[in-house]
C-alpha positions as a Python dict, from the first residue, in 0.01 Angstrom:
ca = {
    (1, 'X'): (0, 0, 0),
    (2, 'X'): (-352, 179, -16),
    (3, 'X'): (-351, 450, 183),
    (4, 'X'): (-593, 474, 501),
    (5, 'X'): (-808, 750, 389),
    (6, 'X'): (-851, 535, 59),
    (7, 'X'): (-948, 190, 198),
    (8, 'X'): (-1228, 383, 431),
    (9, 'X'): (-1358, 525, 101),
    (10, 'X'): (-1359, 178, -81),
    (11, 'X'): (-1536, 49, 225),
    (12, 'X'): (-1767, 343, 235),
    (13, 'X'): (-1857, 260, -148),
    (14, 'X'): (-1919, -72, -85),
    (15, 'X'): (-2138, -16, 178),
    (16, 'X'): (-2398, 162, -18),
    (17, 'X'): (-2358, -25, -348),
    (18, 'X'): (-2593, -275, -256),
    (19, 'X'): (-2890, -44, -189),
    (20, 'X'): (-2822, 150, -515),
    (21, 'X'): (-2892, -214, -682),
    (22, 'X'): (-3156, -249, -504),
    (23, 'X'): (-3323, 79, -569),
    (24, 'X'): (-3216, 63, -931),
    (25, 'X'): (-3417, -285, -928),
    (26, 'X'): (-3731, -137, -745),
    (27, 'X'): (-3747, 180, -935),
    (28, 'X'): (-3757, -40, -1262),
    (29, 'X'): (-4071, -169, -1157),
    (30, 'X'): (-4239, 18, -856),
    (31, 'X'): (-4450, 264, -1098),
    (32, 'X'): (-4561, -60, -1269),
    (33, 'X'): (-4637, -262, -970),
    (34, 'X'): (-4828, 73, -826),
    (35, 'X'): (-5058, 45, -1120),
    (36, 'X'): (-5122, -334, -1179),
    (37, 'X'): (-5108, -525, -818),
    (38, 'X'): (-5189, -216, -615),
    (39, 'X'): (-5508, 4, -874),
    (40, 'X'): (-5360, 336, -864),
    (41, 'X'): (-5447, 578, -1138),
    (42, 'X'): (-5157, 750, -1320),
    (43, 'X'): (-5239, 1077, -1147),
    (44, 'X'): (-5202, 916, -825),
    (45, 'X'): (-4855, 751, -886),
    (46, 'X'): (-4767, 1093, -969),
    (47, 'X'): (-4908, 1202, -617),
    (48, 'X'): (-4693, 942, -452),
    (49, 'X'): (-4352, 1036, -608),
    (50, 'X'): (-4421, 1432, -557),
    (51, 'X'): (-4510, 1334, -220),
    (52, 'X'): (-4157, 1144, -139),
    (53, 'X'): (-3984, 1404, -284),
    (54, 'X'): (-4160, 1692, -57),
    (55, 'X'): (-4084, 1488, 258),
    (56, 'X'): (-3692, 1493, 80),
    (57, 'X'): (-3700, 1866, 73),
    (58, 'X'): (-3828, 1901, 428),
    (59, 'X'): (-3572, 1665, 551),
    (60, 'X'): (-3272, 1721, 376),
    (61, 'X'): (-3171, 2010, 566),
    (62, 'X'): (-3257, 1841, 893),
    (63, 'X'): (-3053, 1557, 896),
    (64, 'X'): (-2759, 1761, 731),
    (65, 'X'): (-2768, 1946, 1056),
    (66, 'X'): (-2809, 1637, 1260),
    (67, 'X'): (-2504, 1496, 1094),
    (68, 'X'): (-2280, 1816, 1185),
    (69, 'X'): (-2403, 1728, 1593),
    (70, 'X'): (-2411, 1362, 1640),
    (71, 'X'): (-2126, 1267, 1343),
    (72, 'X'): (-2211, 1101, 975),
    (73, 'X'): (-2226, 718, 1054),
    (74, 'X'): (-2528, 749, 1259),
    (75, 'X'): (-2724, 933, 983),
    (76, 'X'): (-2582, 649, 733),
    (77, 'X'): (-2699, 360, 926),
    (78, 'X'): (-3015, 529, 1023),
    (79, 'X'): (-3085, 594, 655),
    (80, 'X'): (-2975, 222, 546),
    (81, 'X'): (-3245, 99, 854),
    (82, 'X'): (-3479, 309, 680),
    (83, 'X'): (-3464, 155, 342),
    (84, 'X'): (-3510, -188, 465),
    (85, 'X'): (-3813, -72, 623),
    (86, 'X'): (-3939, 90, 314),
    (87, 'X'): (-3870, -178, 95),
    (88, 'X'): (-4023, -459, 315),
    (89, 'X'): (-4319, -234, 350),
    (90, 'X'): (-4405, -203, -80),
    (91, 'X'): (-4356, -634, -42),
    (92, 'X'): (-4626, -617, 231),
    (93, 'X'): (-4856, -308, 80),
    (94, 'X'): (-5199, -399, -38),
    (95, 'X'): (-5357, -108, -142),
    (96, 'X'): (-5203, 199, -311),
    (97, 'X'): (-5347, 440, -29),
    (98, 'X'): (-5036, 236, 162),
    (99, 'X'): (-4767, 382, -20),
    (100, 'X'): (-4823, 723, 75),
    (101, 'X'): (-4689, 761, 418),
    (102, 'X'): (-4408, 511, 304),
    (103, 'X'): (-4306, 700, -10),
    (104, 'X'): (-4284, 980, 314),
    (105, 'X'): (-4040, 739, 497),
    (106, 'X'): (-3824, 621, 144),
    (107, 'X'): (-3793, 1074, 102),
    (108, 'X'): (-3674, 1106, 431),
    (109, 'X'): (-3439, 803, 374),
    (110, 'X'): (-3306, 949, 38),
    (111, 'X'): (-3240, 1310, 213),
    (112, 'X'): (-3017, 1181, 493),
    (113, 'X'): (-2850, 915, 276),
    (114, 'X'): (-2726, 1254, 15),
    (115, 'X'): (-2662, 1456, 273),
    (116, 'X'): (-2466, 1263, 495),
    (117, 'X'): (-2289, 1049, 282),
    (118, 'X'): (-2114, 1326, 25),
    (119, 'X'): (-2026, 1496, 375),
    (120, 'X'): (-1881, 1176, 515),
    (121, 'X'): (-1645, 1139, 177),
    (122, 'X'): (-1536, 1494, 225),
    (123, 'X'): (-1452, 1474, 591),
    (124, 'X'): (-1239, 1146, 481),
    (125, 'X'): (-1098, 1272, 214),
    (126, 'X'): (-768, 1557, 155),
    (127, 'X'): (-903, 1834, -36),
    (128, 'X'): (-653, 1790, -333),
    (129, 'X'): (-861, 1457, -397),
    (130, 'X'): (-1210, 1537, -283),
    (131, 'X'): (-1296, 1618, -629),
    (132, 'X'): (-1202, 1250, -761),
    (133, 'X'): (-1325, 1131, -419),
    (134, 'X'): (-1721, 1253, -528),
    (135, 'X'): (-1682, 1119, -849),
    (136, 'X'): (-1583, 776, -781),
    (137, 'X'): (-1915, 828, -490),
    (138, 'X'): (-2126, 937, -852),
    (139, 'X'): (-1990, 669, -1004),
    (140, 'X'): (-2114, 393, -727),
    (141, 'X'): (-2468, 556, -723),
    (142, 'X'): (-2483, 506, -1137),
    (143, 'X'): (-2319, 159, -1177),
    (144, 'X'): (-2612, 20, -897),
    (145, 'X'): (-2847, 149, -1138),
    (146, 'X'): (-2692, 34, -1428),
    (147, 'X'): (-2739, -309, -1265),
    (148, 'X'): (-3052, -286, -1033),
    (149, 'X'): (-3311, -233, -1358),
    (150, 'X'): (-3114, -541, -1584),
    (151, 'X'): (-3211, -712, -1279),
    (152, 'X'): (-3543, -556, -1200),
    (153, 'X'): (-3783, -673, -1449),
    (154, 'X'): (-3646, -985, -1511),
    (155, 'X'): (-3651, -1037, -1126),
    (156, 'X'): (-4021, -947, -1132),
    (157, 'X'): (-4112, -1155, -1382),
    (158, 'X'): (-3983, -1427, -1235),
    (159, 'X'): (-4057, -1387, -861),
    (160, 'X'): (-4296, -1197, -866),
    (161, 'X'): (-4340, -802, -750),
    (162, 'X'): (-4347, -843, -377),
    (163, 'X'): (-4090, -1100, -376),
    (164, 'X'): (-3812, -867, -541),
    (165, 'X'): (-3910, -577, -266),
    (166, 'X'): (-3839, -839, -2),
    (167, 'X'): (-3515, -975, -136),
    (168, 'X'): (-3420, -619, -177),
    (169, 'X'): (-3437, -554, 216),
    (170, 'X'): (-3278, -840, 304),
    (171, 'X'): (-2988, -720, 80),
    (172, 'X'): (-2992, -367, 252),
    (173, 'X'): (-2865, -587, 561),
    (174, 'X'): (-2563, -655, 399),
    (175, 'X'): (-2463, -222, 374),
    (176, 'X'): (-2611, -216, 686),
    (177, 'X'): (-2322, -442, 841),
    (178, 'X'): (-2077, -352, 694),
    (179, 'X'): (-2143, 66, 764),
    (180, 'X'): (-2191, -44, 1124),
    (181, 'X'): (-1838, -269, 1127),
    (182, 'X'): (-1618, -75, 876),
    (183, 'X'): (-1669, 274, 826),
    (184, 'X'): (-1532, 513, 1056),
    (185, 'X'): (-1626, 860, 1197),
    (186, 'X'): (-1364, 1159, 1095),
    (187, 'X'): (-1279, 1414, 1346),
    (188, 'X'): (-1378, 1772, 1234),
    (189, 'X'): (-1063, 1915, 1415),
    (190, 'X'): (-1020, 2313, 1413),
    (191, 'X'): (-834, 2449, 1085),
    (192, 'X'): (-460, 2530, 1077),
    (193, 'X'): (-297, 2838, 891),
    (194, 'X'): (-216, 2596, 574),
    (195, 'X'): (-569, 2463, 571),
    (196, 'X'): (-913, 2632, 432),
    (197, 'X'): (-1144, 2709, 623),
    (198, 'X'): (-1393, 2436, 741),
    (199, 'X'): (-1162, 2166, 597),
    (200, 'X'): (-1147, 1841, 784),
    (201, 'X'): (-865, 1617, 934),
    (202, 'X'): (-868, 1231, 931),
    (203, 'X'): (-941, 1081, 1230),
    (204, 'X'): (-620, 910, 1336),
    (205, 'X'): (-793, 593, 1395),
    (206, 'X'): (-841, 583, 929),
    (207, 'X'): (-489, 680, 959),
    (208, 'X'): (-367, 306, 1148),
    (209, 'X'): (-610, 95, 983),
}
């Protein structure tokens, strides 16, 4: 029988697989679709990725924090509701000027997805398997973008630019769910002598489901 702590980590996995297919798909194409449909230079595409990735920095220590206060799942779902913002936003974007403060949103989305997420794993997680825990987490980030750009251009090609964004957030609903139904919040409960410091005990509502 699967242990508890494992299931909630399958179920965690699952619920972020399908936005690392769908990012995998749109970053196959966004540069692309940037340049053709929306008349940005290559300069300026550069702009707009520094520009995501500056909002990243900013936030990235933020929502960590945040996640310590208010627990991990809130952060998760939060980040999920971003994406689908930010990916029906690039469907609906008709000038290139319109990516910027979106690119601003998708950073801020990225941040509190890393940070929250590897923390939620280890609070799951006993420390003699946190290691394997990360890497199977690695592993779910890599095999969406293994098959997001397979599917990306061909996708694009075939629907069109703004139609893949779109199908993408609708598919973001579908993590969204199931973080919201399935994945629990661990209790940070207060070391014992045969524990490290700062390490974290499952919540005993992972340990009877």
């Amino acid at each position: 029988m699967i242990l508890a702590y494992k299931k909630h980590l399958y179920l965690t996995y699952a619920s972020i697989f399908p936005l690392m297919i769908c990012s995998g798909i749109v970053y196959s194409i966004f540069a692309i679709y940037i340049k053709e449909d929306l008349g940005a230079s290559t300069s300026q595409i550069g702009l707009i990725f520094t520009l995501g990735s500056l909002s990243g920095v900013i936030a990235a220590p933020l929502f960590g924090r945040l996640s310590d206060r208010i627990g991990r799942k809130p952060i998760l779902v939060t980040s999920m509701t971003i994406f689908f913002v930010v990916f029906l936003f690039y469907s609906l974007a008709r000038s290139f000027l319109e990516i910027f403060p979106v690119q601003v949103l998708e950073g801020v989305g990225w941040s509190s997805l890393g940070a929250t997420t590897s923390a939620l794993i280890a609070d799951t997680v006993p420390s003699e398997t946190r290691g394997t825990a990360m890497g199977m987490y690695t592993m779910t980030w890599y095999l969406g973008w293994v098959i997001g750009p397979a599917l990306g251009g061909w996708m694009a090609e075939t629907f069109g630019f703004r139609s893949v964004f779109f199908i993408c957030s609708i598919l973001i609903i579908f993590g969204f769910v199931m973080a919201l139904k399935f994945i629990k919040e661990p209790i940070q409960k207060r070391p014992r002598h045969n524990k490290g410091v700062g390490e974290f005990t499952i919540d005993e509502e992972l340990k009877k489901s």
